[in-house]
N, C-alpha and C positions, 0 to 999 in steps of 0.2 A: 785137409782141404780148406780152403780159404773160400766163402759167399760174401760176396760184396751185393746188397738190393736195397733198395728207396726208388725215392725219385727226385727229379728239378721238376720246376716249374719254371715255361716262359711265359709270352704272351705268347696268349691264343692264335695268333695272326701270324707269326712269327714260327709257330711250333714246326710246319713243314719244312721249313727251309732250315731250320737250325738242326734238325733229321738228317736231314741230304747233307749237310755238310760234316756231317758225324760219321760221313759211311766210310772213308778214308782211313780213320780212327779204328771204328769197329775191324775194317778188312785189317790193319795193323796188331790189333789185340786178338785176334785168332788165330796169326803167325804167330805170336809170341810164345815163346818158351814158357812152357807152365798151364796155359791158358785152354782151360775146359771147353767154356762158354763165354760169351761174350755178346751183350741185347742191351739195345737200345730201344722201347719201342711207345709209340703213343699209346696213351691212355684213352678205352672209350667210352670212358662215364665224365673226363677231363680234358677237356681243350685245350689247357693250356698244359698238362701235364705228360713228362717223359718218364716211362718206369725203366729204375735200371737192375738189370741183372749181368753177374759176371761170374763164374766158376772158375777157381785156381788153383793147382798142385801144392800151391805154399805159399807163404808169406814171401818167401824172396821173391818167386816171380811176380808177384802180385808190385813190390816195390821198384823190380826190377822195369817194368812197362810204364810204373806211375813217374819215373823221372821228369818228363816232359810237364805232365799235366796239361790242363784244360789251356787250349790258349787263351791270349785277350779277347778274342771275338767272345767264345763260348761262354767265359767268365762272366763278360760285360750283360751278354745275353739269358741271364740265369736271374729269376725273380727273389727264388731260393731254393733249398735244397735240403733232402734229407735222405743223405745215405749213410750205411753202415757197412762195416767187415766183422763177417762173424767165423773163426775158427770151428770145425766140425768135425767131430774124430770119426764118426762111421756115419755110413748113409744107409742105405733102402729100396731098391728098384720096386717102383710101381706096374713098370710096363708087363 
């Protein structure tokens, strides 16, 4: 399994509407082959921050989906950013 989590930072003013136009994305990456999980969501201790989370079968699907990438809007609109991909041989059910 493949975890992809950080976050972007935009502006504050900006964070709702760069949400909404991310839901297109998200409905897309939870079609996708491979694709566990897939969150986008604000942060509520940061205004201007997006946390991301994404759960993946593998590393292919995980590359497979990223082909596109973030468009110019998203890119432009990104203050900065710190995400990572972490490979994970076994997990744990909490529930």
């Amino acid at each position: 399994m493949v975890i992809v989590a950080g976050h972007i930072v935009v502006d504050p003013g900006r964070r709702d509407a760069y949400l909404a136009e991310c839901v297109p994305l998200v409905v897309e990456a939870r079609r996708s082959p491979g694709c566990l999980d897939f969150a986008l969501s604000p942060d509520i201790a940061d205004s201007g921050r997006i946390n991301v989370h994404e759960r993946w079968t593998s590393r292919e699907a995980v590359e497979a989906f990223r082909i596109g990438g973030p468009s110019p809007a998203q890119t432009e609109a990104m203050l900065s950013a710190s995400v990572a991909e972490y490979e994970v041989a076994a997990g744990r059910d909490l529930t």
